[in-house]
LUMDO-985445 format. One record per residue (C-alpha): residue number from 1; x, y, z. Coordinates in steps of 0.2 Angstrom, whole numbers. Layout:
residues N
koldo nr NUM	xx X	yy Y	zz Z
...
***
This chain:
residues 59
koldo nr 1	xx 626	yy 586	zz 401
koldo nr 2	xx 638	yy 582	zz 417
koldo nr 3	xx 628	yy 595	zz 427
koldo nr 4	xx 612	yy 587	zz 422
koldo nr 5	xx 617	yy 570	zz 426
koldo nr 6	xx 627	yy 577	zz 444
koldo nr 7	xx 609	yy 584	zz 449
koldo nr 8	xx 600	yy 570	zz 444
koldo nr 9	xx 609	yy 561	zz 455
koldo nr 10	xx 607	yy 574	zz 469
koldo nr 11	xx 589	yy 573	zz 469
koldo nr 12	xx 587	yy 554	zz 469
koldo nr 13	xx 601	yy 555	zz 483
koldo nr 14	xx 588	yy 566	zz 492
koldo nr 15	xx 571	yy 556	zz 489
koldo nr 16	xx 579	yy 541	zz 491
koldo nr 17	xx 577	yy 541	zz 510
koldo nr 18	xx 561	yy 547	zz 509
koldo nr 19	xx 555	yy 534	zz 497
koldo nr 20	xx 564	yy 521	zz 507
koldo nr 21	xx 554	yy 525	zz 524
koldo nr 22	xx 538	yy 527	zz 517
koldo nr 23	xx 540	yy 508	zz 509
koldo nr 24	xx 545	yy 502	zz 527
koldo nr 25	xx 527	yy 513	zz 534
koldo nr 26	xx 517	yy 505	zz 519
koldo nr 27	xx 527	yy 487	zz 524
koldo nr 28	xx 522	yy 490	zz 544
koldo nr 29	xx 504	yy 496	zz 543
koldo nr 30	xx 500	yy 482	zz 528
koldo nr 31	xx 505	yy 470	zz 540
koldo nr 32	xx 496	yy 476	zz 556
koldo nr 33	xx 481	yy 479	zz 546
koldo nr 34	xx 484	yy 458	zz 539
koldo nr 35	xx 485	yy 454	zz 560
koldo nr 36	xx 472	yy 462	zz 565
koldo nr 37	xx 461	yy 453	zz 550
koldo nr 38	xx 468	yy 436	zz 556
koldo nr 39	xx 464	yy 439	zz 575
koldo nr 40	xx 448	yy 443	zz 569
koldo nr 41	xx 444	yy 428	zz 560
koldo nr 42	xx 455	yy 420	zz 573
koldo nr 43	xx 441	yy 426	zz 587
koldo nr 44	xx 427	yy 423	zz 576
koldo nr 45	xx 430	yy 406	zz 575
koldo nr 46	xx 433	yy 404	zz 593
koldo nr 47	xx 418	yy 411	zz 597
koldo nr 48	xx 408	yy 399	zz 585
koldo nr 49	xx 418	yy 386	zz 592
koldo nr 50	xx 414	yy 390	zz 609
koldo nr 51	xx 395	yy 392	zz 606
koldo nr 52	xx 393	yy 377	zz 596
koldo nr 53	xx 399	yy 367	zz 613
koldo nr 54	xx 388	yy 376	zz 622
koldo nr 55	xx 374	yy 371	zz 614
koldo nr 56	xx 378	yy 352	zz 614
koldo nr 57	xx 382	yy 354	zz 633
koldo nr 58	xx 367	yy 360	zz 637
koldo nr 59	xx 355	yy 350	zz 628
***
């Protein structure tokens, strides 16, 4: 039962690093993903803005 428990502990000792960077990958490209969504809008909005003034300017 020791050495069942000793390897258990092995193998998560192993994964554990592997796990750990592919939660930081998954945390890293979720929020570039989220930015590049919020620069979109971000532009979107711009260019809505910008041709809403241009309209009014030139009538």
């Amino acid at each position: 039962m020791s050495d069942l428990l000793y390897e258990g502990w092995m193998i998560l000792a192993a994964l554990l690093p592997s796990i750990g960077l592919l939660y930081l990958f998954f945390v890293i490209v979720k929020h570039m993903i989220e930015g590049d969504r919020r620069e979109r809008a971000a532009q979107r909005e711009f260019d809505r803005q910008e041709s809403a003034s241009e309209d009014t300017s030139t009538r």
